[in-house]
C-alpha positions as CSV (number, residue, x, y, z in Angstrom):
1,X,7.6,-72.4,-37.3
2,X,5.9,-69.6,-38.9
3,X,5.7,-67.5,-35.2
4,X,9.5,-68.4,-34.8
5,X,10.6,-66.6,-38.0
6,X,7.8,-63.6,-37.7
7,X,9.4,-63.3,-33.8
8,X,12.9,-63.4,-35.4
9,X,11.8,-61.0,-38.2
10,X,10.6,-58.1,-35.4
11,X,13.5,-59.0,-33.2
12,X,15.7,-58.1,-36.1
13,X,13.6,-55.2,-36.7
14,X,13.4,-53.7,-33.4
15,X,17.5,-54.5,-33.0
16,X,17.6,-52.4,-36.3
17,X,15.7,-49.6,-35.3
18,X,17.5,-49.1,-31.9
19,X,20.6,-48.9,-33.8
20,X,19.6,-46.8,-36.1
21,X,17.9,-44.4,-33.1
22,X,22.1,-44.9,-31.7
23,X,23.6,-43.7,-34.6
24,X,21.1,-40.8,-34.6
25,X,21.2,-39.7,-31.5
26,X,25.2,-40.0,-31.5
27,X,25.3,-38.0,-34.6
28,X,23.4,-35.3,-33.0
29,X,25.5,-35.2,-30.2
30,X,28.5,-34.8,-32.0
31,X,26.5,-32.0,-34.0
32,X,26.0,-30.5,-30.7
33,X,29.3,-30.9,-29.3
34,X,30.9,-28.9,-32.7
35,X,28.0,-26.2,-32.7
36,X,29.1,-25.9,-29.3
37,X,33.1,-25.8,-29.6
38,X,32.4,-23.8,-32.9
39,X,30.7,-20.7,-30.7
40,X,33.3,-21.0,-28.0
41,X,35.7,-20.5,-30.3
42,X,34.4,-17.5,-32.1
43,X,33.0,-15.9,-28.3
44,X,37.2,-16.5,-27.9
45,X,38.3,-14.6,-31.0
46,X,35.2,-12.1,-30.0
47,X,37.0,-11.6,-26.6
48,X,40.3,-11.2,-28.0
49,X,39.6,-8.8,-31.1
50,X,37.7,-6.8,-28.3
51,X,41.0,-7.3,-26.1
52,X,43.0,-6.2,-29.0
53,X,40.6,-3.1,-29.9
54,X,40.9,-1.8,-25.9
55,X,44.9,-2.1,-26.4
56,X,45.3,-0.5,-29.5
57,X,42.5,2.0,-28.7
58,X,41.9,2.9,-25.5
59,X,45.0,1.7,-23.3
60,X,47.9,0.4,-24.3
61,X,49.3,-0.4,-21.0
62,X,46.8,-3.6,-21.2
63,X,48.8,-7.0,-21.7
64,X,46.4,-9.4,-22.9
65,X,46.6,-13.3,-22.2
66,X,44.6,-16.0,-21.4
67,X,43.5,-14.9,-18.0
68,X,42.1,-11.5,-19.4
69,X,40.3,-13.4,-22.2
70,X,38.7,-15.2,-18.8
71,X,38.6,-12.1,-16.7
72,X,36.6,-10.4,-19.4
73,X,33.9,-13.3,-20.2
74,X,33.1,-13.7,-16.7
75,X,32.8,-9.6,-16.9
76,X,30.8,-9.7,-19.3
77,X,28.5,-12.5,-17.7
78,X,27.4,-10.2,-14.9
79,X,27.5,-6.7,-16.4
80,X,23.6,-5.5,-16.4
81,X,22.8,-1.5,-16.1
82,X,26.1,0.0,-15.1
83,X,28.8,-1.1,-17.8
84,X,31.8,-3.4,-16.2
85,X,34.4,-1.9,-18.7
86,X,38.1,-3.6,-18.4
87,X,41.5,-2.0,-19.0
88,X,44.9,-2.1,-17.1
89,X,43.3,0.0,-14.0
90,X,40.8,-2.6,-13.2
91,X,42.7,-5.8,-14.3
92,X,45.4,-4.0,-11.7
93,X,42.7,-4.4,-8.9
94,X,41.5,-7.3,-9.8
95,X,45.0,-8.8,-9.0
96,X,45.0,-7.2,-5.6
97,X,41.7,-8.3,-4.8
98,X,41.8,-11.8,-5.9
99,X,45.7,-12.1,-4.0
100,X,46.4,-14.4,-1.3
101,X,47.0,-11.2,0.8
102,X,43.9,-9.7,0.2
103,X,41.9,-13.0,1.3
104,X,41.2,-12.4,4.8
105,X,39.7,-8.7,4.1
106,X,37.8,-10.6,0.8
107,X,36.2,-12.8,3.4
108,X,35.2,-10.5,6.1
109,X,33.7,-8.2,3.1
110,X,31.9,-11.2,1.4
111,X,30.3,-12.7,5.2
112,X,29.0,-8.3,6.0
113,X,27.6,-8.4,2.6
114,X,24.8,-11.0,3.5
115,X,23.5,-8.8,5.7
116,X,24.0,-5.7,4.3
117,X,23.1,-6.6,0.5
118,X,19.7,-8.1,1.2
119,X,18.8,-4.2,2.5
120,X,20.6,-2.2,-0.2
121,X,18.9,-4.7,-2.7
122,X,15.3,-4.0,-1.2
123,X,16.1,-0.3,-0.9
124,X,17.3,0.2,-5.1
125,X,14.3,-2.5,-6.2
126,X,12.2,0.1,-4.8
127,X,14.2,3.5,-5.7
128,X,14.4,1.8,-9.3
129,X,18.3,2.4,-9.6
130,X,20.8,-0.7,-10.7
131,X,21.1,-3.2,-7.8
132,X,25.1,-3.7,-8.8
133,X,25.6,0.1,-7.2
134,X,25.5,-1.9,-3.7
135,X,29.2,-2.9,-4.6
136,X,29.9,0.5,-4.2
137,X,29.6,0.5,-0.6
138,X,32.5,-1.9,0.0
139,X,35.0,0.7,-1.5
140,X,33.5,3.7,0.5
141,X,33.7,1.9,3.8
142,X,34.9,-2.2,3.6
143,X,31.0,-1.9,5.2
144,X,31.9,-0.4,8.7
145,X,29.2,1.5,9.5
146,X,31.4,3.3,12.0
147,X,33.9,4.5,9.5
148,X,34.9,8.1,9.7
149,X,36.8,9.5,6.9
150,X,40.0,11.9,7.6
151,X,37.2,14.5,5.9
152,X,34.3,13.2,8.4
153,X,31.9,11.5,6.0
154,X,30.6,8.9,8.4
155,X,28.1,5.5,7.7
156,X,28.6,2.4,5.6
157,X,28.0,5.0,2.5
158,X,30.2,7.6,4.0
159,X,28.2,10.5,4.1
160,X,29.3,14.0,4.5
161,X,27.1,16.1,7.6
162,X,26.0,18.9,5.0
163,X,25.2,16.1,2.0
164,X,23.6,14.0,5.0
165,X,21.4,17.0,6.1
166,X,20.6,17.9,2.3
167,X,19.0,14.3,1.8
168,X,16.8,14.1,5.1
169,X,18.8,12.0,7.3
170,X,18.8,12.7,10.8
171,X,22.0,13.0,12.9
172,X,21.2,14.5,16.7
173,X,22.6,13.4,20.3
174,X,20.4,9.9,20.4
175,X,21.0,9.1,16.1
176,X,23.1,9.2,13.6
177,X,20.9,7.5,10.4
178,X,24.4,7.9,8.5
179,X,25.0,4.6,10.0
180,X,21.4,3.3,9.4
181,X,21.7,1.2,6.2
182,X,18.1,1.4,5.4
183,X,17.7,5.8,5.9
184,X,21.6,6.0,4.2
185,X,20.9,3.7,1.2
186,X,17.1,5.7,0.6
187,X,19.5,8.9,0.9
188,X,21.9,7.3,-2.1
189,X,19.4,6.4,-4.1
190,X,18.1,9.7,-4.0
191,X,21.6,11.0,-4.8
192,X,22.7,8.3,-7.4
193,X,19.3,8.7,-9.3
194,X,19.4,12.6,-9.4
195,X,23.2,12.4,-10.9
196,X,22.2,9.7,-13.3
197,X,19.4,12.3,-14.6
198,X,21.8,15.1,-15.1
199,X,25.3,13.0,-16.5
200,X,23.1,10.2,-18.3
201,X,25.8,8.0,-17.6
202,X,25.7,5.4,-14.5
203,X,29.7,5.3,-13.8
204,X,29.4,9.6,-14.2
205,X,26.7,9.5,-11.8
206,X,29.2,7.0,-9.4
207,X,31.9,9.1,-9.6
208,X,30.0,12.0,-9.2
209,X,29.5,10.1,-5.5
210,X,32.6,10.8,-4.7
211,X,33.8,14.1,-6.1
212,X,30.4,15.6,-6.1
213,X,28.3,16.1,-9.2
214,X,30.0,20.1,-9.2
215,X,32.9,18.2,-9.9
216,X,32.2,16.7,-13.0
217,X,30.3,19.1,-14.1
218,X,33.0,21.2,-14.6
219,X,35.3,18.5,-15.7
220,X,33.2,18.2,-18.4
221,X,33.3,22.5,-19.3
222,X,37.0,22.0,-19.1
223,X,36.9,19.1,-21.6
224,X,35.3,20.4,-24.5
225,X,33.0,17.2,-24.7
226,X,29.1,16.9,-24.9
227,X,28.5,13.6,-23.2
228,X,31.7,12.2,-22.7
229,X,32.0,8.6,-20.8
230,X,33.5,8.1,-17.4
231,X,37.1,6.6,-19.8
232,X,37.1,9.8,-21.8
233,X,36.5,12.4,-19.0
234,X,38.9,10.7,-16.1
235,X,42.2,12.5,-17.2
236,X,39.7,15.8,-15.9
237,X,38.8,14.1,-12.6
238,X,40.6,14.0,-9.5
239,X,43.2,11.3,-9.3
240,X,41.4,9.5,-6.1
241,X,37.9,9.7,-8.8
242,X,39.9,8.1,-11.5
243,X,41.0,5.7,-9.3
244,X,37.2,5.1,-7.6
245,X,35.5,3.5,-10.7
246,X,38.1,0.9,-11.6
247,X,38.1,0.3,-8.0
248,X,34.0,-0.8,-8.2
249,X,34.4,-2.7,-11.3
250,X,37.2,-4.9,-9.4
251,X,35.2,-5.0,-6.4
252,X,32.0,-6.2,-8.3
253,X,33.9,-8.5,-10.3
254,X,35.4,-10.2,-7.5
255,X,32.8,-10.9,-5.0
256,X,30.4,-11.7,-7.9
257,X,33.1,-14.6,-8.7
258,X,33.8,-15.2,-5.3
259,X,34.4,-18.9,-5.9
260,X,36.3,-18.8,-8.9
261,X,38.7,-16.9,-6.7
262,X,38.2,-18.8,-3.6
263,X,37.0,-16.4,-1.2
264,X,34.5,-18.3,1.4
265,X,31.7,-16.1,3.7
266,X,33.9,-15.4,6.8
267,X,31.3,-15.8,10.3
268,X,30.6,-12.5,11.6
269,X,28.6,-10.6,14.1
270,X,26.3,-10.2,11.8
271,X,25.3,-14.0,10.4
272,X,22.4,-14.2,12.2
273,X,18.7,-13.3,10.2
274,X,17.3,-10.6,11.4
275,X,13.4,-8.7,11.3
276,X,13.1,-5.3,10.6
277,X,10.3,-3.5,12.8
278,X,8.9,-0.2,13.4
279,X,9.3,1.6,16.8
280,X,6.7,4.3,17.3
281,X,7.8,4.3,21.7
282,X,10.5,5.1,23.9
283,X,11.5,2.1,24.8
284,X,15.1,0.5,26.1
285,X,17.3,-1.5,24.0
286,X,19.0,-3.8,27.3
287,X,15.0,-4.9,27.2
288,X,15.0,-5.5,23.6
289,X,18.2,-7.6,23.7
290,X,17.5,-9.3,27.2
291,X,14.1,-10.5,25.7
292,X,15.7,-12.0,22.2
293,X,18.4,-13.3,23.6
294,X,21.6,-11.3,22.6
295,X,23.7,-9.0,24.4
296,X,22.9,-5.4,24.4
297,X,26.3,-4.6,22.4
298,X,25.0,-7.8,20.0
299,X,21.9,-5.6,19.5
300,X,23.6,-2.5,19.0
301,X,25.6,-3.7,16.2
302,X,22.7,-4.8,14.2
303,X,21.5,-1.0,15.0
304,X,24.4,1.0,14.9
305,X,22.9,4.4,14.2
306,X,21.5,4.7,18.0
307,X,23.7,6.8,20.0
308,X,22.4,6.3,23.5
309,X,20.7,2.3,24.8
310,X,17.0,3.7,23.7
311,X,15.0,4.2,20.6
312,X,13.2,7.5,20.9
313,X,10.1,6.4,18.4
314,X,6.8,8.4,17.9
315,X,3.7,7.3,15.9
316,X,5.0,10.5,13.5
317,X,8.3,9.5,13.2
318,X,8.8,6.0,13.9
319,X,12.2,4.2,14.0
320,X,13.5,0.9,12.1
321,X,14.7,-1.6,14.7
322,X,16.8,-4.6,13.1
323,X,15.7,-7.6,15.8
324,X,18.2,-10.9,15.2
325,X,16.1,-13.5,15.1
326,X,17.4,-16.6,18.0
327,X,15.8,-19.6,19.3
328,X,15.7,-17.6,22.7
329,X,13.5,-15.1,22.2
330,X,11.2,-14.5,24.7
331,X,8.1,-13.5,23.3
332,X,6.4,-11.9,26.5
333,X,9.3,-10.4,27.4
334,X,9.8,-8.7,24.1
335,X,6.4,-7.8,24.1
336,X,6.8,-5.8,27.1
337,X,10.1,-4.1,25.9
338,X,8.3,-2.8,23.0
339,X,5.6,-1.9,24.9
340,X,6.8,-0.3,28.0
341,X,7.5,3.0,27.3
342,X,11.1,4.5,28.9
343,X,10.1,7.9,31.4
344,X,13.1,10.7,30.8
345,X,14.2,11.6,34.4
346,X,13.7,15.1,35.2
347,X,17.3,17.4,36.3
348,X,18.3,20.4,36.6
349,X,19.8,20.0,33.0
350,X,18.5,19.0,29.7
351,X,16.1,15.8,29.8
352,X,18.1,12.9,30.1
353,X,16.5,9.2,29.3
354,X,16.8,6.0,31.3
355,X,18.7,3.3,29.2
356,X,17.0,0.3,31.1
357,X,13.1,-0.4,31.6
358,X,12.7,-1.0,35.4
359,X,11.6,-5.1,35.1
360,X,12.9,-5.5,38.6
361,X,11.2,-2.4,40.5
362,X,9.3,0.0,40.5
363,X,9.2,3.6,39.0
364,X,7.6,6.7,40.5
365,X,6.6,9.7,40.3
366,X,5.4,13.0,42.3
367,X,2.9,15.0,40.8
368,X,3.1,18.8,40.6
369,X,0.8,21.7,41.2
370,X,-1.5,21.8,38.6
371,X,-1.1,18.6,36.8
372,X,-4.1,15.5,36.9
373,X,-4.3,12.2,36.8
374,X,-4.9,13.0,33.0
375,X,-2.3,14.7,32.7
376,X,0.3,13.2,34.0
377,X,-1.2,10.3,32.1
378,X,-0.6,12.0,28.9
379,X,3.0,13.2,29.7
380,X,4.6,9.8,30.8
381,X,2.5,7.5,28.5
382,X,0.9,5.4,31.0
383,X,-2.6,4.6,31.1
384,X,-5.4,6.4,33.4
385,X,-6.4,3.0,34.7
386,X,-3.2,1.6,35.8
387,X,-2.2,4.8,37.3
388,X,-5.7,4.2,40.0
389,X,-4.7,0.3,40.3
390,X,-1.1,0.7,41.1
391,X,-2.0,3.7,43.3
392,X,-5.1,2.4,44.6
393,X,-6.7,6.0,43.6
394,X,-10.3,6.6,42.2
395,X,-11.3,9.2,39.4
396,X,-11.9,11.7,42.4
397,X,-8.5,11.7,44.7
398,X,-6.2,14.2,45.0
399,X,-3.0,13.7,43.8
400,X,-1.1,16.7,43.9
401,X,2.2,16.4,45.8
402,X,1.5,12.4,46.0
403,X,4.6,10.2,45.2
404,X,2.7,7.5,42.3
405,X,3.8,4.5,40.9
406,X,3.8,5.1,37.1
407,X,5.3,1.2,36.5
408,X,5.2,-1.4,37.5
409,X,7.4,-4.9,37.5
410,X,6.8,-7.4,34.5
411,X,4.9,-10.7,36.4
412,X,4.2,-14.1,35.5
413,X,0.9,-12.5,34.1
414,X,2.1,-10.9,31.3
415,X,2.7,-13.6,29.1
416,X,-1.5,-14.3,29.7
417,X,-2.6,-11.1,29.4
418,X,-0.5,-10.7,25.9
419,X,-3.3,-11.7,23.7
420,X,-6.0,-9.4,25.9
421,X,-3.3,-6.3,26.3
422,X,-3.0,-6.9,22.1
423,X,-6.8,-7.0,21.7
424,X,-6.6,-3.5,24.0
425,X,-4.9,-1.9,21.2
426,X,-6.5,-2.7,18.3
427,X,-8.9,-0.7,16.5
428,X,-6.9,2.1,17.4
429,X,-6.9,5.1,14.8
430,X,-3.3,7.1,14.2
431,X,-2.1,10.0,12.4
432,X,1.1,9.3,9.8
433,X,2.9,11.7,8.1
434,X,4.2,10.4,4.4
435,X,7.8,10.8,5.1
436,X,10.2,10.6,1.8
437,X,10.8,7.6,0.4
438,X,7.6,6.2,1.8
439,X,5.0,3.9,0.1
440,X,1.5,2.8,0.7
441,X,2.7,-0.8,1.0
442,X,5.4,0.4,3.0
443,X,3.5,2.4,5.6
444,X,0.9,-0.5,5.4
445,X,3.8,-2.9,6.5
446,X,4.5,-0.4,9.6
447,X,1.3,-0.9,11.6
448,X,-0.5,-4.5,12.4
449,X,-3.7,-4.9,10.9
450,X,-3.2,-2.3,7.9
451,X,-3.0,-3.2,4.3
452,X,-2.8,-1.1,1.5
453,X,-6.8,-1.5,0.5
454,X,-7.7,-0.3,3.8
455,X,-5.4,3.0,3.6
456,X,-6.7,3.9,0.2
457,X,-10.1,3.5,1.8
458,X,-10.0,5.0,5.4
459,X,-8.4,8.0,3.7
460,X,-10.0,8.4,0.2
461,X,-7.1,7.5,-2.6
462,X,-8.4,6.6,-5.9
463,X,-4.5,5.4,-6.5
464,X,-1.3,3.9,-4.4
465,X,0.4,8.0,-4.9
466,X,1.1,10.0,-2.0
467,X,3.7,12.8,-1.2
468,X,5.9,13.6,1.7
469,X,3.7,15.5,4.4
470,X,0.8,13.8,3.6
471,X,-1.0,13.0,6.6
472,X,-2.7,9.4,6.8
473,X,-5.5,8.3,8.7
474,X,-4.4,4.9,9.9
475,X,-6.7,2.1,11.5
476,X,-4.6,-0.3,13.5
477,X,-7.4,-2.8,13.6
């Protein structure tokens, strides 16, 4: 009797305490839920009294109403370094972004930018300037790298041939690194962080991008103000400047609320992942694409800054090479293609360069007076020892006026001798020259089997600094 009434007694007292844990825990939510309506409504009257201020202040064209209130939270929400200002300019831009009209071009520009983002970011993480500025290529050029303005600035960033030429980037008959996103975005960086030094202002140093930084300077003499913002000094501007920051803002805001607004990733030709890699040959791009698996025009368009079929690569100047990455590739056959090195024919005329590696025959060549087995090693890039197999020479023969092989046809061999022809090459000792915009970890990341301990120590750096036209001893090893 006595254990029925002490069980009854806990059962009462553990039914008590549960309740009492209920009405505590109930209690606290509805504490929560009122500390939580109570801040949304005073982040609401925030958003309005700052709504209010811009209208009475700084443009009255601005009609406020619940979708602004929205528009400028969700502003707010992904503004970092450069400051996402709104007034009637960029809610008018927001409209014709966000329209049903504008959905197809919204779509195309959001599937590009998943390519095209992932270099800019790496490019500004390492330049140290805002990652939001890659927005700003979308306005310059909807991210057609083959864009060419009624003024000729060419490239996704739209580069003009004398601002191009002033910031290192190569344009010749084989390149054009105005369409190269990596060399175009280092180039911007350069430009966007040099204007942000002198205007101390990131949308200045933006709009500076487009009228030049001459431009606002003297806006700013004709002003009368010290440091003006990009708000006060636009009446000074040119109308298409005034018109070019509002124009980011609404383009930043958008895509970065791409599903708020219903905008999906559109497929393009440029959804597939791809591997960035360094070309120090001359090889073929028809080889390149044949042994991944994409057509040679697929190819081209994840490289659109090569003029001709071939990369023209050195171990001084070596060239990016965006590979998409299929389940075709063909590992020995890509091996070969960036292996094999393209001969230039010779003519009458300047040197012109084969645009496909001869996998199905042979190449040859006759030897003039004067030139060796050495040399003519040295000036086509083939090895001593294959030119005696293929030719069936020794170290002594004569080859003057002789017709030699100088390639040969891939076989069913090469994807067994891979590992020994890789072996061949290692432990192989190269020259680099720092080029701008270079980094230990980056040059490191250029040659297999170098790290950046091993550069500091084959070359004597007490720290990770070096300059442009610094020469490097590099170990491929």
């Amino acid at each position: 009797m006595k254990f029925s009434i002490t069980l009854s007694v806990a059962t009462v007292f553990v039914f008590s305490c549960t309740v009492a844990q209920e009405v505590a825990i109930d209690t606290q939510k509805e504490e929560l839920n009122s500390s939580m309506n109570a801040f949304i409504e005073l982040q609401q009257k925030q958003l309005a009294s700052h709504l209010d201020s811009i209208k009475e202040n700084i443009d009255p064209n601005l009609e406020v109403s619940p979708e602004d209130l929205g528009i400028l939270r969700r502003l707010k929400s992904i503004s970092k370094e450069v400051p996402l200002e709104f007034n009637s300019q960029v809610r008018s831009y927001i409209s014709k972004y966000a329209s049903q009209n504008y959905r197809p071009y919204m779509n195309r520009l959001l599937g590009l930018s998943q390519h095209y983002f992932s270099i800019y970011e790496a490019v500004f993480e390492e330049a140290k300037i805002p990652e939001e500025i890659k927005y700003l290529s979308l306005v310059e050029s909807s991210l057609n790298p083959h864009l060419v303005s009624t003024s000729g600035a060419v490239g996704p960033w739209q580069f003009m041939y004398a601002t191009a030429k002033f910031y290192d980037l190569e344009m010749n008959s084989n390149i054009d690194e105005r369409k190269d996103a990596y060399a175009a975005s280092y180039a911007v960086a350069r430009y966007i962080n040099e204007a942000h030094t002198q205007f101390n202002d990131w949308l200045l140093a933006l709009a500076s991008y487009n009228c030049g930084r001459g431009c606002v300077q003297r806006a700013i003499q004709r002003s009368g103000f010290t440091n003006p913002s990009f708000w006060e000094l636009a009446p000074f501007l040119p109308k298409e400047t005034q018109n070019y920051i509002p124009k980011y803002i609404a383009m930043t805001y958008v895509l970065s609320n791409a599903d708020y607004y219903g905008i999906e990733a559109e497929a393009t030709e440029l959804q597939m992942e791809s591997k960035l890699i360094m070309v120090d040959k001359r090889i073929a791009l028809a080889n390149v694409a044949e042994a991944v698996g994409v057509s040679l025009d697929q190819l081209k368009k994840y490289n659109p800054a090569f003029k001709q079929n071939i990369v023209i690569g050195s171990v001084e100047k070596p060239r990016r090479l965006l590979l998409p990455l299929t389940e075709n590739t063909n590992d020995s056959l890509l091996y070969s293609a960036l292996n094999d090195v393209v001969l230039p024919q010779q003519s009458g005329r300047n040197e012109e360069v084969e645009t496909k590696l001869a996998v199905q025959g042979q190449k040859k060549y006759k030897v003039k007076n004067g030139e060796t087995l050495v040399s003519v090693s040295r000036k086509l890039g083939v090895p001593v020892q294959d030119l005696v197999a293929w030719n069936g020479l020794s170290s002594k023969s004569k080859v003057v006026g002789r017709v030699l092989i100088v390639e040969k046809p891939v076989d069913s061999r090469l994807a067994e001798n891979v590992k020994t022809a890789t072996a061949k090459r290692k432990n192989t000792n190269v020259v680099y020259t720092v080029q701008r915009g270079d980094s230990l970890d980056r040059i490191a990341n250029k040659f297999s089997g170098s790290s950046v301990s091993k550069l500091k120590a084959d070359n004597g750096l007490k720290s990770d600094m070096i300059k442009p036209g610094m020469k490097l001893k590099i170990n491929k090893g």
